[in-house]
C-alpha positions in Angstrom: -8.8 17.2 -58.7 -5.6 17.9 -56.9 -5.1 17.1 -53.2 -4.5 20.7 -51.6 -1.0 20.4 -49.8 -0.8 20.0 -46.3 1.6 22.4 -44.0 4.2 20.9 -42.4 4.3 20.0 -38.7 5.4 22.5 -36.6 8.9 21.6 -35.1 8.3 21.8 -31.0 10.8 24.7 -29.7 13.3 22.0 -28.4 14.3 21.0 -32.0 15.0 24.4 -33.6 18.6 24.4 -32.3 18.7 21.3 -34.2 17.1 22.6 -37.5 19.3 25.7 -37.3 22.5 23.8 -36.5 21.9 21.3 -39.8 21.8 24.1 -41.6 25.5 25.7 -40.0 27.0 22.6 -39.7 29.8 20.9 -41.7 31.5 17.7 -42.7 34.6 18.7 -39.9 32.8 19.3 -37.0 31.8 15.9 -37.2 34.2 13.5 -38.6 38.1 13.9 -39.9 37.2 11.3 -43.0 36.0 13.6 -46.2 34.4 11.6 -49.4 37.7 12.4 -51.6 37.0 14.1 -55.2 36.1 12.0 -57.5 35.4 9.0 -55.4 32.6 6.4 -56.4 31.4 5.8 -53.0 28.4 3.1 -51.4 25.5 5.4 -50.7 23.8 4.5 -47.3 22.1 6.8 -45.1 20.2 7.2 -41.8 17.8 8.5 -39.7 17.8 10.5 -37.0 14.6 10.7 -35.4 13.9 12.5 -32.7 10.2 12.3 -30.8 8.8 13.3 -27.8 8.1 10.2 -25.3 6.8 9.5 -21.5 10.6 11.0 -20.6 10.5 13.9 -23.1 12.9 14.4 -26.0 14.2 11.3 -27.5 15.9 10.0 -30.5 15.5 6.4 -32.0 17.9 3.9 -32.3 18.1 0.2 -32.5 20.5 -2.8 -31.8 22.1 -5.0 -34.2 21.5 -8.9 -33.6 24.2 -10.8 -31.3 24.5 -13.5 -33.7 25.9 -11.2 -36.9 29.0 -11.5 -38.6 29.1 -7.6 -39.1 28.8 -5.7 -35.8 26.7 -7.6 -33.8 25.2 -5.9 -31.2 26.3 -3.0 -32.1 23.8 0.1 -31.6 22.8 2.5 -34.3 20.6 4.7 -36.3 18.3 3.2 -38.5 19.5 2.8 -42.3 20.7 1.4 -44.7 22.2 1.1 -48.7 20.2 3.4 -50.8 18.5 1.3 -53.7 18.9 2.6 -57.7 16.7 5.3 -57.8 16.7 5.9 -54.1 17.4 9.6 -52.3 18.8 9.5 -48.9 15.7 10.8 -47.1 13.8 7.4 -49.8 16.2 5.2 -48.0 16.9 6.4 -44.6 12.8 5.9 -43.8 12.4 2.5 -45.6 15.0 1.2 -43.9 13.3 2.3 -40.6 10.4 0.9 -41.2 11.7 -2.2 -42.7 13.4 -2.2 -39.3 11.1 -1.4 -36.6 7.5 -1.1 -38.4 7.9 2.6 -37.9 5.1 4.7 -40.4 6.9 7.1 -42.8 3.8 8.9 -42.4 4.3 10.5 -39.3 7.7 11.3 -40.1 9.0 14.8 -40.8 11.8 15.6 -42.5 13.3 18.9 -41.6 17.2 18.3 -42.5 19.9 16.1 -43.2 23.9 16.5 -41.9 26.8 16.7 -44.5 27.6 13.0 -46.2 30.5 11.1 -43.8 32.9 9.2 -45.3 34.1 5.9 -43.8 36.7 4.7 -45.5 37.6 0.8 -45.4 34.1 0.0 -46.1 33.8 3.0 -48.9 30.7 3.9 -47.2 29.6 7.9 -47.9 26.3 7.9 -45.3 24.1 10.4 -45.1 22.4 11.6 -41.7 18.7 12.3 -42.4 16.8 14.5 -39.6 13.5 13.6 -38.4 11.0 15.0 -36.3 8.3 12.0 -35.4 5.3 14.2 -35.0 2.7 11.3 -35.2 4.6 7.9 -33.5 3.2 4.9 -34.8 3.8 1.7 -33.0 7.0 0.0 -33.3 8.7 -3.2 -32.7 11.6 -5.9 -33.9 10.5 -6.4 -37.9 13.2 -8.9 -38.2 15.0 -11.1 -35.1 17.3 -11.8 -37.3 18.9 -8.3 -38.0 17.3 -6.6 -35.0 17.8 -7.6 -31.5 16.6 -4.5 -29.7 14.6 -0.8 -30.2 15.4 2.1 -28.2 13.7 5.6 -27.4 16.9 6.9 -25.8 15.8 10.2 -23.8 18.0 13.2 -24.8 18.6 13.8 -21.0 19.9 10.5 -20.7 22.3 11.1 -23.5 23.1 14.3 -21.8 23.0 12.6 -18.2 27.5 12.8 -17.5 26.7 9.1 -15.4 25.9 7.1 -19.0 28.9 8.7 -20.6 31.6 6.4 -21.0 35.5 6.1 -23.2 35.2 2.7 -24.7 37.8 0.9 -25.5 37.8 -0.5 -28.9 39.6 -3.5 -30.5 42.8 -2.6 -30.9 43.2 -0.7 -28.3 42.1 2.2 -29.8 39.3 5.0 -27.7 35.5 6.2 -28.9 33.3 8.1 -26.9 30.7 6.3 -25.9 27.1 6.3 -23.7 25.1 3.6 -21.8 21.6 3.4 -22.5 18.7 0.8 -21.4 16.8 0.5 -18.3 19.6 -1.2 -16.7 22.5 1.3 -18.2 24.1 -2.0 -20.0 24.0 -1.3 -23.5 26.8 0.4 -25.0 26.5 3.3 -27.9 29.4 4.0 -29.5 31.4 3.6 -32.9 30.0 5.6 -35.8 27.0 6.4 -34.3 28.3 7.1 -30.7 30.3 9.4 -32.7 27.6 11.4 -34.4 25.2 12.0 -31.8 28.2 13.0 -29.3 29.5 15.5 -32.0 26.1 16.5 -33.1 25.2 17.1 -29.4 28.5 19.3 -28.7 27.7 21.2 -32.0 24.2 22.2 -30.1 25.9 22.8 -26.6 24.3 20.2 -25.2 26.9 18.0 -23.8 29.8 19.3 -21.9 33.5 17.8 -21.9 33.9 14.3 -20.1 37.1 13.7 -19.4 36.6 11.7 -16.7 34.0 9.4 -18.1 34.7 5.6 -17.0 36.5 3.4 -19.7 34.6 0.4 -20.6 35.6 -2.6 -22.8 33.3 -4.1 -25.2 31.4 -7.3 -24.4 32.2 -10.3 -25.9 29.2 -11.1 -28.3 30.2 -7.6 -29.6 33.8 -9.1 -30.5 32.1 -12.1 -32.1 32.3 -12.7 -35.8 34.7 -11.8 -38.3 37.8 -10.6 -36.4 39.0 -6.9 -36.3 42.4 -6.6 -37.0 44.3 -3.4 -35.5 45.3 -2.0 -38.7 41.9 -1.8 -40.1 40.9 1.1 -36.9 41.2 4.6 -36.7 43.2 5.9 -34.5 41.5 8.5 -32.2 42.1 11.8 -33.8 43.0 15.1 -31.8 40.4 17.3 -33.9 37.9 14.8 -35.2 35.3 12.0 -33.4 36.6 8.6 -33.4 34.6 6.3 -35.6 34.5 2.7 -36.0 35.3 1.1 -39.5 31.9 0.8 -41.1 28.4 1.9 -40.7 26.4 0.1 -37.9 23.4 0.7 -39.7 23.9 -0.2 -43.8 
């Protein structure tokens, strides 16, 4: 006999806008890279996942280990490479829990953003949207590609005293925002890019042009070096993004 099928969680009122806004949004209101036609690119995606915490709204995100050769330290959404046979949403929550222990099972999936094209690394990733209606306990799967987890409150993200410019090797700009207890981790990059663009999309963050310019720390440099001619220059009508995806 059949299991009857359950109903999907109800999405609190907070996250409609977002549901709503998946379903308007498009590939240029969020980055100035498109996949090009007939392209074979590396599927990655992640997740988005917003949850409701001791400080309200929040989204997860986690922070690559100091020690790695590709972006260490830098802060992103979970993900990762889809494997053959994989969909997006398939790889987007194995890769979170592979990551932070997370259950899939109290994971909702109620949209996904367009694919984003980033193009040194040839990576098309696919934002998957998330509502964690029943959190499960999480915590650093592996030390050696997680340093840190985050529940960043959306009010924080929103808060105008964590926005920051930062100023990227090469010399080129990304918005940016400082999370943590102590306001000294950076977001920024690809996925600083996302969730500011994302966040304007909704109306929920305003126009900083004031925000404080910060310079990356040094374990961030570590590792392979970043020549200039491999980042993007800011662009006038798209986010500024950082060469690859934090998160694949």
């Amino acid at each position: 006999m059949t299991e009857p099928t359950r109903p999907a969680p109800v999405l609190p009122d907070w996250l409609h806008p977002v549901r709503e806004a998946a379903e308007r949004i498009t590939v240029h209101d969020l980055t100035r890279f498109l996949v090009p036609e007939g392209a074979d690119p590396r599927r990655s995606a992640v997740l988005m996942l917003f949850g409701e915490g001791p400080d309200g709204p929040d989204v997860l995100l986690t922070e690559r280990a100091h020690h790695m050769r590709s972006h260490p330290g830098q802060v992103s959404l979970p993900g990762g490479s889809l494997d053959p046979g994989e969909t997006p949403v398939d790889a987007a929550l194995r890769e979170a829990w592979e990551e932070t222990g997370l259950d899939p099972a109290g994971v909702h999936v109620f949209g996904r953003l367009p694919d984003l094209w980033l193009p040194p690394s040839n990576f098309a990733v696919t934002p998957v949207l998330g509502w964690w209606h029943a959190p499960s306990p999480i915590s650093v799967q592996s030390p050696d590609e997680v340093h840190a987890i985050y529940r960043v409150p959306v009010a924080e993200l929103r808060d105008p005293e964590r926005r920051i410019t930062v100023r990227g090797p090469g010399g080129y700009r990304s918005p940016g925002f400082l999370i943590g207890d102590r306001r000294d981790v950076i977001l920024w990059g690809f996925t600083g890019g996302v969730i500011s663009r994302m966040f304007t999309f909704l109306g929920w963050l305003e126009d900083a042009p004031d925000a404080p310019e910060h310079e990356l720390p040094a374990y961030m440099l570590a590792g392979q070096p970043r020549s200039a001619s491999r980042v993007r220059p800011p662009s006038p009508t798209g986010p500024d993004e950082s060469e690859e995806p934090q998160g694949p």
